[in-house]
TIVO-725196 format. One record per residue: residue number from 1; residue in three letters; chain; x, y, z of N, C-alpha, C in turn. Coordinates in Angstrom, 1 decimal, padded with zeros to 4 digits. Layout:
BEGIN
@resi: NUM; resn: ALA; chain: A; n.px: X; n.py: Y; n.pz: Z; ca.px: X; ca.py: Y; ca.pz: Z; c.px: X; c.py: Y; c.pz: Z
...
END
This chain:
BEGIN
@resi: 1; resn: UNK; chain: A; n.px: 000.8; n.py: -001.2; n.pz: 000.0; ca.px: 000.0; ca.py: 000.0; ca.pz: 000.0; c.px: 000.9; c.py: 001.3; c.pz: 000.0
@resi: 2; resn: UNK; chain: A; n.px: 002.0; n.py: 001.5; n.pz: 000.5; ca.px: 002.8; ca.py: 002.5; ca.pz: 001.0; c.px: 003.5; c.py: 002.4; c.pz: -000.4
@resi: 3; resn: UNK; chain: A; n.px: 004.1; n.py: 001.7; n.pz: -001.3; ca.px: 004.5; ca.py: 001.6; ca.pz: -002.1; c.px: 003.7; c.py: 002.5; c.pz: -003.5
@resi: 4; resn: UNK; chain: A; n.px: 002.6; n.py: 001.7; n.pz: -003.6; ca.px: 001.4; ca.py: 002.5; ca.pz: -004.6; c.px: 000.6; c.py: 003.9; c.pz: -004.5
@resi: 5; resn: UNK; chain: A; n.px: 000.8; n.py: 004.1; n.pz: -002.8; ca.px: 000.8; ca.py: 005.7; ca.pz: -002.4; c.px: 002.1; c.py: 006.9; c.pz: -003.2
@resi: 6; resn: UNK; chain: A; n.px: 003.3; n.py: 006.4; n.pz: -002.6; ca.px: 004.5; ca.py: 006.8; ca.pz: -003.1; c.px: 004.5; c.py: 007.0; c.pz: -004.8
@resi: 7; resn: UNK; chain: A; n.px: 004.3; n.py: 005.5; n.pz: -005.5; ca.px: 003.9; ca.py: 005.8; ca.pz: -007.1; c.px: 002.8; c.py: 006.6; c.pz: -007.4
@resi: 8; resn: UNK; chain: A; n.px: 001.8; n.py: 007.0; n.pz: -006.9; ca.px: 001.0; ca.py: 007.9; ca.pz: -007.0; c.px: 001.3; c.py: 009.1; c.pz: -006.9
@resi: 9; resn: UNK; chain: A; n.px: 001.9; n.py: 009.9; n.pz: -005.9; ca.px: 002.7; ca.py: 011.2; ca.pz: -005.9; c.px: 003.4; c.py: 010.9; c.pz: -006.9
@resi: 10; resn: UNK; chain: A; n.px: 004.7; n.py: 010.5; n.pz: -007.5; ca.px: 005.7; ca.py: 010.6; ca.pz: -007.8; c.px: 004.5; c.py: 010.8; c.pz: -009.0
@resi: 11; resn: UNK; chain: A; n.px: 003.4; n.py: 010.4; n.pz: -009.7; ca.px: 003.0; ca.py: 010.6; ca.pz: -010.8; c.px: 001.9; c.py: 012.1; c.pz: -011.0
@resi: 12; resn: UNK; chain: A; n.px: 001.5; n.py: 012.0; n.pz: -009.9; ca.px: 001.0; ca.py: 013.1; ca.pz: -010.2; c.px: 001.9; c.py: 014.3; c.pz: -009.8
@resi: 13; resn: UNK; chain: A; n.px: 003.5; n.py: 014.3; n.pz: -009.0; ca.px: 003.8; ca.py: 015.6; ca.pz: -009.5; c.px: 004.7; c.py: 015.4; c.pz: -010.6
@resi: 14; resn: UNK; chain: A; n.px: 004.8; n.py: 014.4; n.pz: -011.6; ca.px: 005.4; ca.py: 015.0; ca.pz: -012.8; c.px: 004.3; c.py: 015.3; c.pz: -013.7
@resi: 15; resn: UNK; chain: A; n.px: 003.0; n.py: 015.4; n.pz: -013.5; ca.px: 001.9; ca.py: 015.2; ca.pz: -014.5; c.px: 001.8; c.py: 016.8; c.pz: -014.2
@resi: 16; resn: UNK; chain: A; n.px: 002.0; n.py: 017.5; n.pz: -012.9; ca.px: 001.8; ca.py: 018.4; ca.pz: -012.6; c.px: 002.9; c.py: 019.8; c.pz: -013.2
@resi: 17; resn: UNK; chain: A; n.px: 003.9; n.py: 019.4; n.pz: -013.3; ca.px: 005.3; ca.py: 020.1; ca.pz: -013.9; c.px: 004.8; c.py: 020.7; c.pz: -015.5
@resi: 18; resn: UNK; chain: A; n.px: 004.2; n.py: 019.8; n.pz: -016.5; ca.px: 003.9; ca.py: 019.9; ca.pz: -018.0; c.px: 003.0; c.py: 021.0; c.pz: -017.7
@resi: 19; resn: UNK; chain: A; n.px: 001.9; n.py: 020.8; n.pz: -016.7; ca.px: 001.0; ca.py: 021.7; ca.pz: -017.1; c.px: 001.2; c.py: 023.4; c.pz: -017.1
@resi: 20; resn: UNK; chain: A; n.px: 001.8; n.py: 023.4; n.pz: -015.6; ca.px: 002.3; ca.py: 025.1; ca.pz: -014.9; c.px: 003.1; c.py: 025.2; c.pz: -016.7
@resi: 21; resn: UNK; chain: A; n.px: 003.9; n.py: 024.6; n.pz: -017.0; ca.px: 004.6; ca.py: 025.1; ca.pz: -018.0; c.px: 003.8; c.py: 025.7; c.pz: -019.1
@resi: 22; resn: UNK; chain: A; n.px: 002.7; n.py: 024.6; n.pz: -019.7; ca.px: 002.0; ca.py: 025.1; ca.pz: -020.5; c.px: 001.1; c.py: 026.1; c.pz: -020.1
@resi: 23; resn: UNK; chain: A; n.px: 001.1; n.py: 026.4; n.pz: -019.6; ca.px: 000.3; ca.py: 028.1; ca.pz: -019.2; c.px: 001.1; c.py: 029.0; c.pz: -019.5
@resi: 24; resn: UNK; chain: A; n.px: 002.8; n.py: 029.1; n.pz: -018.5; ca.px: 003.5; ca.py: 030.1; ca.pz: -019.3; c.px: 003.6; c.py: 030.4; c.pz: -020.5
@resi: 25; resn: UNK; chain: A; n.px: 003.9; n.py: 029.1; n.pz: -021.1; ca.px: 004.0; ca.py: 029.2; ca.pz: -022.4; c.px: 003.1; c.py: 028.8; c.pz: -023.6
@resi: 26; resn: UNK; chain: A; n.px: 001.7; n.py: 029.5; n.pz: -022.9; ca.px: 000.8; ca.py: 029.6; ca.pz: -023.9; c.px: 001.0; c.py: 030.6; c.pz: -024.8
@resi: 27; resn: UNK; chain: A; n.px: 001.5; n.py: 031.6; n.pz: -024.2; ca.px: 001.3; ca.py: 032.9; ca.pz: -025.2; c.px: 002.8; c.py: 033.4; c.pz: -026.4
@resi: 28; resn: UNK; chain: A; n.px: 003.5; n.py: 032.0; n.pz: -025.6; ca.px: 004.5; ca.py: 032.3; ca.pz: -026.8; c.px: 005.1; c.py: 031.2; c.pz: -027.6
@resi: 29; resn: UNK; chain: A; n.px: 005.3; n.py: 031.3; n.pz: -028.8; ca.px: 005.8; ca.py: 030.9; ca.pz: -030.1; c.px: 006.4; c.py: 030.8; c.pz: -030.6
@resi: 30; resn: UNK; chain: A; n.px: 007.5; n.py: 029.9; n.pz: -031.2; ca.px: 008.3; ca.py: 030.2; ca.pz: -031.9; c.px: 008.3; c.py: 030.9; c.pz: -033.3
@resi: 31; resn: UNK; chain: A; n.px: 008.9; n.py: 031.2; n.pz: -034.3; ca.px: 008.6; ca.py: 032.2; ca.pz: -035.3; c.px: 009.2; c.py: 033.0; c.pz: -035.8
@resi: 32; resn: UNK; chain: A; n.px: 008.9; n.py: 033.6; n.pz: -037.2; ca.px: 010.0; ca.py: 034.1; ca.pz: -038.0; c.px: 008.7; c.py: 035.3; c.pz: -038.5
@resi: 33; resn: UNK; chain: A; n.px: 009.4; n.py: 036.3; n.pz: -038.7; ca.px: 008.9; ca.py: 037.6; ca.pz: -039.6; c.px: 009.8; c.py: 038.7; c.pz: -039.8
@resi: 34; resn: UNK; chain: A; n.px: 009.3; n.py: 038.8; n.pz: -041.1; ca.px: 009.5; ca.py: 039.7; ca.pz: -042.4; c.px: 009.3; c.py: 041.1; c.pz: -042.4
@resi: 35; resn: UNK; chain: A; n.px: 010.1; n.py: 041.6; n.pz: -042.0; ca.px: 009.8; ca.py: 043.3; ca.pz: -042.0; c.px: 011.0; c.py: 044.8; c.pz: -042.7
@resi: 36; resn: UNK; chain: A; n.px: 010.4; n.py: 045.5; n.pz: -041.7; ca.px: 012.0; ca.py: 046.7; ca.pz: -041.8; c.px: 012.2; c.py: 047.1; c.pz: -040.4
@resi: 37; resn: UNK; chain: A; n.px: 013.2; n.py: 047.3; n.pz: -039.9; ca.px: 013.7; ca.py: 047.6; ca.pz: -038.6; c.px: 013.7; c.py: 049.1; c.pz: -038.9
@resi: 38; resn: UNK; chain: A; n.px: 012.4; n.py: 049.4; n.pz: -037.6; ca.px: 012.2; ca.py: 050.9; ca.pz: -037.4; c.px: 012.5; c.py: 051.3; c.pz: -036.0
@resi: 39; resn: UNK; chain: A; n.px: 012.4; n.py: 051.9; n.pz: -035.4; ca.px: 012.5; ca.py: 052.7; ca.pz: -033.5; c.px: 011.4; c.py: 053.5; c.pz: -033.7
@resi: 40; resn: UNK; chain: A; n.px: 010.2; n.py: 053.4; n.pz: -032.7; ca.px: 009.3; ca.py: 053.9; ca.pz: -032.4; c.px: 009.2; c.py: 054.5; c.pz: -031.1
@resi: 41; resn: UNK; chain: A; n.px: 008.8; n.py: 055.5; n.pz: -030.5; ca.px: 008.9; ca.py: 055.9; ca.pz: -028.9; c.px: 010.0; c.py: 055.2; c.pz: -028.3
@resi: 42; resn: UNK; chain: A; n.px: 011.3; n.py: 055.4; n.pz: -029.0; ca.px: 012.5; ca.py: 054.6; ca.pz: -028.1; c.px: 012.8; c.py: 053.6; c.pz: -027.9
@resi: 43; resn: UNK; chain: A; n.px: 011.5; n.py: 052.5; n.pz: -028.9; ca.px: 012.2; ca.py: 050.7; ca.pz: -029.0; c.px: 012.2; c.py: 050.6; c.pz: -030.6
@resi: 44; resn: UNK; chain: A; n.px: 012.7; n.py: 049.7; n.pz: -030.7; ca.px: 013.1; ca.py: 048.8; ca.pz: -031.7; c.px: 011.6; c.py: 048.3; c.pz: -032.2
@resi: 45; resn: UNK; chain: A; n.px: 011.1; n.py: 048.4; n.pz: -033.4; ca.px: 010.2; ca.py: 047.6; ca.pz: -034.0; c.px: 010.5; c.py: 046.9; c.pz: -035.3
@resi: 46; resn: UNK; chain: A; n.px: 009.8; n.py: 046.1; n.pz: -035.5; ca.px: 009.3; ca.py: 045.6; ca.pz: -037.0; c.px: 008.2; c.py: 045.9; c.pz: -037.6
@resi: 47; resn: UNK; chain: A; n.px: 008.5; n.py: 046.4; n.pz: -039.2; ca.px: 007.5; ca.py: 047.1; ca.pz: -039.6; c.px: 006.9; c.py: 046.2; c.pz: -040.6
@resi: 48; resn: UNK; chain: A; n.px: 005.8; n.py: 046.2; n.pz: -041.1; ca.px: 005.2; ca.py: 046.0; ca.pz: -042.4; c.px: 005.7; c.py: 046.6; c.pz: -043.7
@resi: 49; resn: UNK; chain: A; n.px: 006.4; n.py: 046.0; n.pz: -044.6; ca.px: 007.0; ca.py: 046.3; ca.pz: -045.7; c.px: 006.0; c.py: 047.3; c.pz: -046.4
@resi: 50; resn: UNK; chain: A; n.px: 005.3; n.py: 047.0; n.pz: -046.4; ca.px: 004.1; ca.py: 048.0; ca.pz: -047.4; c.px: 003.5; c.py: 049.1; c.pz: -047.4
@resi: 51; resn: UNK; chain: A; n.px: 003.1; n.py: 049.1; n.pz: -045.8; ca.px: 002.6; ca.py: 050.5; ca.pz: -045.5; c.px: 003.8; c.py: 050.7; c.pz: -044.2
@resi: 52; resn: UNK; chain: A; n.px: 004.3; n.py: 049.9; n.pz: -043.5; ca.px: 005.7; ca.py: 050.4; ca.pz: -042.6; c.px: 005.0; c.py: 051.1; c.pz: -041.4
@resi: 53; resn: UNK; chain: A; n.px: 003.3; n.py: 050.3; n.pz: -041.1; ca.px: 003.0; ca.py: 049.9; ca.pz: -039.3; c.px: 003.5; c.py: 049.2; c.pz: -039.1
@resi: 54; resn: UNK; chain: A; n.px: 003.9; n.py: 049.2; n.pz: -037.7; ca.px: 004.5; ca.py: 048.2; ca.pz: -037.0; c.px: 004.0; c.py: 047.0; c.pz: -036.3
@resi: 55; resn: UNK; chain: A; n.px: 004.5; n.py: 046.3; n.pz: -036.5; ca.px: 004.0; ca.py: 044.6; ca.pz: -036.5; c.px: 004.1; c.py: 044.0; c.pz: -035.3
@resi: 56; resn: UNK; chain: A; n.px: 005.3; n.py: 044.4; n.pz: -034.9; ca.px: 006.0; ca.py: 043.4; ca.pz: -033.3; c.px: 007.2; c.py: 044.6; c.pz: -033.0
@resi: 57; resn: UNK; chain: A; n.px: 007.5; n.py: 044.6; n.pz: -031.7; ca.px: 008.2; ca.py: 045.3; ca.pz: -030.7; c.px: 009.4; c.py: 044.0; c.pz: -030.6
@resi: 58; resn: UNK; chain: A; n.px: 010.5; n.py: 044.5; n.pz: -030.7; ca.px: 011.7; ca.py: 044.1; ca.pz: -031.2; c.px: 012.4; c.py: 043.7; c.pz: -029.9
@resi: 59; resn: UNK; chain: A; n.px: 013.0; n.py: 042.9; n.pz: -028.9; ca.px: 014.2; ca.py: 043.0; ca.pz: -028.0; c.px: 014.9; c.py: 041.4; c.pz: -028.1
@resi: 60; resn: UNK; chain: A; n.px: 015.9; n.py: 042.1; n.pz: -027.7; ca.px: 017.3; ca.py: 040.6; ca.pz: -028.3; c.px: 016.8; c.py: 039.4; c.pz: -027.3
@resi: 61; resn: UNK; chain: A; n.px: 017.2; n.py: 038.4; n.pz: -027.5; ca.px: 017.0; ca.py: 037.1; ca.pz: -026.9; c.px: 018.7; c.py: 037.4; c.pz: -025.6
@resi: 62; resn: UNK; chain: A; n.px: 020.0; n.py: 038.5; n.pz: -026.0; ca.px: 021.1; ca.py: 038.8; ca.pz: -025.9; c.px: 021.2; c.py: 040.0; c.pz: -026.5
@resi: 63; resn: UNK; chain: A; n.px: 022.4; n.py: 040.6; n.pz: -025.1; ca.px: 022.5; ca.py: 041.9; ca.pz: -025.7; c.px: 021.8; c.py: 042.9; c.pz: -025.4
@resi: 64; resn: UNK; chain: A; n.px: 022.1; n.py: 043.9; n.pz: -025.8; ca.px: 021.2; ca.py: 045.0; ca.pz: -025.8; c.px: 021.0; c.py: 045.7; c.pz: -027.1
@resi: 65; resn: UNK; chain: A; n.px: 019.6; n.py: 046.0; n.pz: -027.0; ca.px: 018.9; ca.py: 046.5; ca.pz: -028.4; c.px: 019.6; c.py: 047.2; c.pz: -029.3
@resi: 66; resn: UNK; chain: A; n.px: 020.3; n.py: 048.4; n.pz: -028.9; ca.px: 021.2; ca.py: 049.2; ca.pz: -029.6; c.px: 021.9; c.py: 048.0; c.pz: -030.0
@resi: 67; resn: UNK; chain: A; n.px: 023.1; n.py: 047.2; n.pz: -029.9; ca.px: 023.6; ca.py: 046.5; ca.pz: -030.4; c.px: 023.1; c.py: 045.5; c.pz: -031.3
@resi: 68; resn: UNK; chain: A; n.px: 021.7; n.py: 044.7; n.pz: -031.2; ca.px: 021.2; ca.py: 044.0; ca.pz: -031.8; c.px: 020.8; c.py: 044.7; c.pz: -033.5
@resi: 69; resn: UNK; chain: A; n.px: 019.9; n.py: 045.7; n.pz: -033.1; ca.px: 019.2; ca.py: 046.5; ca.pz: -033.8; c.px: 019.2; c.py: 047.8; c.pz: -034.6
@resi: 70; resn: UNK; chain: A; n.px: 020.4; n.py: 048.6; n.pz: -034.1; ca.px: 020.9; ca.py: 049.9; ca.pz: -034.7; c.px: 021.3; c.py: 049.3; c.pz: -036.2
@resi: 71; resn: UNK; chain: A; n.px: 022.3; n.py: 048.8; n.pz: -036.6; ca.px: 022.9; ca.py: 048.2; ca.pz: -037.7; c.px: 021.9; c.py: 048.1; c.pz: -038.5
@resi: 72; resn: UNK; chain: A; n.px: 020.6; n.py: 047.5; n.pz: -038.4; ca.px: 019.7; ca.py: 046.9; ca.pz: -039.2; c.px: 018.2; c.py: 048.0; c.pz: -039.7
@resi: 73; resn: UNK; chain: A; n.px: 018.6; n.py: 049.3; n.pz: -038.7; ca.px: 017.6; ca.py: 050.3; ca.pz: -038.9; c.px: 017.6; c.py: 051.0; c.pz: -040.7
@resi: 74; resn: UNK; chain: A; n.px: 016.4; n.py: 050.9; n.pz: -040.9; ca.px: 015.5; ca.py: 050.8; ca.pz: -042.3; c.px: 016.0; c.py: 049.3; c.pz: -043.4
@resi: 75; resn: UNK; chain: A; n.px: 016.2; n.py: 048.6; n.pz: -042.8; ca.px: 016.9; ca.py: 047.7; ca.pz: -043.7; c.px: 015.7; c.py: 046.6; c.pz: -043.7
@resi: 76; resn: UNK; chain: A; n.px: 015.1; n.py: 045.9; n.pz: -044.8; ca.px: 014.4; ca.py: 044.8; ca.pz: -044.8; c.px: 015.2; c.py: 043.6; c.pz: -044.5
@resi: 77; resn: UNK; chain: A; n.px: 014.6; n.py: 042.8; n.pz: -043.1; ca.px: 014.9; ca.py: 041.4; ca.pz: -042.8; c.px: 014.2; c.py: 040.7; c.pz: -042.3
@resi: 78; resn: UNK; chain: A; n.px: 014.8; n.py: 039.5; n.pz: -042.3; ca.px: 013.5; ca.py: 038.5; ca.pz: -041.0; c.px: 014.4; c.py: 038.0; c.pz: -039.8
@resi: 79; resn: UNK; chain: A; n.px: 013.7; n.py: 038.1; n.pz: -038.9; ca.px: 013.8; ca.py: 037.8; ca.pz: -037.5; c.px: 012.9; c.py: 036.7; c.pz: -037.1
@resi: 80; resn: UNK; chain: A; n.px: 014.3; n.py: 035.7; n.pz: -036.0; ca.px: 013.7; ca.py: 034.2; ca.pz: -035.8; c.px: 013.6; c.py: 034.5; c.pz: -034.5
@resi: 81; resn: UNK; chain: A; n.px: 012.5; n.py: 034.0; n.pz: -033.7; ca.px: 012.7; ca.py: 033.6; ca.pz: -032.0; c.px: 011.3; c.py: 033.9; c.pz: -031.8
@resi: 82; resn: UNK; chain: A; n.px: 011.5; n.py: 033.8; n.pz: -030.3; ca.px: 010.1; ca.py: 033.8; ca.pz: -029.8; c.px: 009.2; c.py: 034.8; c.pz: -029.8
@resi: 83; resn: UNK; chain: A; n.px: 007.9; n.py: 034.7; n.pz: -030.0; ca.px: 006.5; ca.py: 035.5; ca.pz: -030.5; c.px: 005.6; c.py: 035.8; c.pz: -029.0
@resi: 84; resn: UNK; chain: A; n.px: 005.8; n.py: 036.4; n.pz: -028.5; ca.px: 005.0; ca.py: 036.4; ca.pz: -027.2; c.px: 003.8; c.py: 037.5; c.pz: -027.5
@resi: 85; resn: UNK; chain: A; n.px: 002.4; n.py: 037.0; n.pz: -027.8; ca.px: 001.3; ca.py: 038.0; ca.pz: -027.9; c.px: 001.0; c.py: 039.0; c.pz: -026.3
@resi: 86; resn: UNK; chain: A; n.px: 000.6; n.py: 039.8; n.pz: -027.0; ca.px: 001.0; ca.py: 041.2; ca.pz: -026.2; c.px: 000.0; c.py: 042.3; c.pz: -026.9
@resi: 87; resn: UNK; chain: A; n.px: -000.6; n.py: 043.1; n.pz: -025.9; ca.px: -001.5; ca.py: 044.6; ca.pz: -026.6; c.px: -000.4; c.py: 045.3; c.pz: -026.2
@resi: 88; resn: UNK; chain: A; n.px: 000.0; n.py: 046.6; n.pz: -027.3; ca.px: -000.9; ca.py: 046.0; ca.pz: -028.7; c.px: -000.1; c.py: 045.8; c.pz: -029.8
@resi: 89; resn: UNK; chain: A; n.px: 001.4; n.py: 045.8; n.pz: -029.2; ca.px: 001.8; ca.py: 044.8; ca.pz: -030.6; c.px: 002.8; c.py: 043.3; c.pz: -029.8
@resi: 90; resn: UNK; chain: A; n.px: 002.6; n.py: 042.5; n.pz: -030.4; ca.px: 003.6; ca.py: 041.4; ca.pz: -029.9; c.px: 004.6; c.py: 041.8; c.pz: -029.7
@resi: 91; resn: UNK; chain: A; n.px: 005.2; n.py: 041.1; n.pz: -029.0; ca.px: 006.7; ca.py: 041.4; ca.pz: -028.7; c.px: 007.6; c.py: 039.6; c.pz: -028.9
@resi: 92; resn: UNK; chain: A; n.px: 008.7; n.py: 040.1; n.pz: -030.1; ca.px: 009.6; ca.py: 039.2; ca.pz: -030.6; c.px: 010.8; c.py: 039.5; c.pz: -030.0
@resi: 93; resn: UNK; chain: A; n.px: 011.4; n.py: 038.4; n.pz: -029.7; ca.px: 012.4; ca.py: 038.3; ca.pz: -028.4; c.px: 013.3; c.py: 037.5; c.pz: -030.0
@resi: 94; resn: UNK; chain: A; n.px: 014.3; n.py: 038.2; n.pz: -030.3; ca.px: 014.5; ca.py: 038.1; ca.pz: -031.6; c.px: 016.2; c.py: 037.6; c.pz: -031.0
@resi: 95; resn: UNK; chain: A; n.px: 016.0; n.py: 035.6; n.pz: -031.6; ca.px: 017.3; ca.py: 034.9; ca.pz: -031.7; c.px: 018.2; c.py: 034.8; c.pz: -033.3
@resi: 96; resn: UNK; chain: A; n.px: 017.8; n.py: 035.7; n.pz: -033.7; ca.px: 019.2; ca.py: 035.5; ca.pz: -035.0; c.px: 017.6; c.py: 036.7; c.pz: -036.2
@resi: 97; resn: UNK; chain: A; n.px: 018.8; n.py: 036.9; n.pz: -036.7; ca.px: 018.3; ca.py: 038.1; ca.pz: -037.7; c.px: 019.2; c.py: 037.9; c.pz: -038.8
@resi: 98; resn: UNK; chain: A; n.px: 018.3; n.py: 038.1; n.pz: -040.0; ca.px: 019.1; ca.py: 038.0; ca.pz: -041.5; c.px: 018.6; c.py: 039.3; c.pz: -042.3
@resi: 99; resn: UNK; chain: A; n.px: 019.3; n.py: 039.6; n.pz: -043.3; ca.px: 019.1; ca.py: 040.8; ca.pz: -044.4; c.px: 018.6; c.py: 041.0; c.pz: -045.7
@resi: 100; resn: UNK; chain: A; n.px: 017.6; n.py: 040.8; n.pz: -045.7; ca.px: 017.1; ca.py: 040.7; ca.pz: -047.1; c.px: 017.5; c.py: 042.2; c.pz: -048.1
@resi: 101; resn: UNK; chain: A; n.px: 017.5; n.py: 043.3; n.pz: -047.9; ca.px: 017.5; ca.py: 044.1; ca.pz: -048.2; c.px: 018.5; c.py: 045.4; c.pz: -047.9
@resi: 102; resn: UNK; chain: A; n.px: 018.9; n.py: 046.2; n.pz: -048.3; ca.px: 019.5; ca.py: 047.3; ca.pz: -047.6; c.px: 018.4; c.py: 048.8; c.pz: -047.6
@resi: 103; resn: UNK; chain: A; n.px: 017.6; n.py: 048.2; n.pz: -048.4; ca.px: 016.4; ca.py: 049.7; ca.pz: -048.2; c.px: 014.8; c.py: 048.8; c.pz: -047.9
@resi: 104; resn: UNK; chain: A; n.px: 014.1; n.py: 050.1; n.pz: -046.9; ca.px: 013.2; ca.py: 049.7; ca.pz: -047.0; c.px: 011.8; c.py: 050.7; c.pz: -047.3
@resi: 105; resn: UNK; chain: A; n.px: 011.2; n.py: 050.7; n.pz: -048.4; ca.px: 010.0; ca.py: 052.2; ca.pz: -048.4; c.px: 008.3; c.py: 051.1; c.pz: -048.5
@resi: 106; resn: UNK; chain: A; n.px: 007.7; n.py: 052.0; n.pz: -048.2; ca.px: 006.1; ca.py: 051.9; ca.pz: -049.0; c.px: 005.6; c.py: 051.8; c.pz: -050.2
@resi: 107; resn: UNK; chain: A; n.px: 005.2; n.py: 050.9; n.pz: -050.3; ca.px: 004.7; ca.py: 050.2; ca.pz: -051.8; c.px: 004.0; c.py: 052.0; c.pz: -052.5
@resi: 108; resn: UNK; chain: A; n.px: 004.4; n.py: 051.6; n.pz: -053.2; ca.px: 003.6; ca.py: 053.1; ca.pz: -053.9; c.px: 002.0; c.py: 053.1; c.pz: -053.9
@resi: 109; resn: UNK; chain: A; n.px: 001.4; n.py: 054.6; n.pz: -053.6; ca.px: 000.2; ca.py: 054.4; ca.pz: -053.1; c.px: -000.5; c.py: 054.1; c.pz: -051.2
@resi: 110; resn: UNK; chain: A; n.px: 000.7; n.py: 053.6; n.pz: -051.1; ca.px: 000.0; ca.py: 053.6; ca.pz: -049.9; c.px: 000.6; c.py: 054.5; c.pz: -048.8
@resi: 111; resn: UNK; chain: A; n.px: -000.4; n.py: 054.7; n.pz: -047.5; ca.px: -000.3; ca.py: 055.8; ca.pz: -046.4; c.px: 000.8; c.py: 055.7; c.pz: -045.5
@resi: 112; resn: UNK; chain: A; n.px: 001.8; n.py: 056.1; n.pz: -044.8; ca.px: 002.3; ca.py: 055.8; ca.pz: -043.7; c.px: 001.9; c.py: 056.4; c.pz: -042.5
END
């Protein structure tokens, strides 16, 4: 009896570990997106190529933003790492960044 008591804890607290975790990490995602690296009110964003709203709120996974981010301001790229939903824009905890571009403007026709 003492034995199958014991197996019983031991299972319900590893059943209990997955779960607390999946709550934290409901709201975040791994993920990649396509933008231009802008600074809005003092942070780092990602913009929409087209009209150049901003999509997601930018901070390094390492580092500090000026280092991450300065280099890459108006430049089209994609950024990989975690997606954490947020009002009112996401915020990308951004692990590795690539260059698609060295410019980045508004599709002709449209508003900024």
């Amino acid at each position: 009896m003492r034995i199958l008591f014991i197996t019983l804890m031991v299972a319900v607290s590893m059943m209990a570990n997955p779960l607390q975790a999946g709550k934290t990490q409901k709201n975040t995602a791994k993920a990649s997106l396509t933008g231009c690296v802008d600074e809005h009110d003092g942070q780092y964003v990602l913009t929409n190529d087209t009209n150049l709203q901003p999509t997601a709120r930018l901070q390094p996974a390492a580092g500090s933003a000026e280092d991450n981010f300065a280099q890459h301001m108006g430049h089209k790229v994609t950024v990989r790492g975690k997606l954490t939903k947020e009002d009112p824009l996401p915020i990308m905890t951004v692990e590795g960044i690539e260059k698609i571009s060295e410019t980045c403007a508004a599709a002709p026709g449209t508003q900024q």
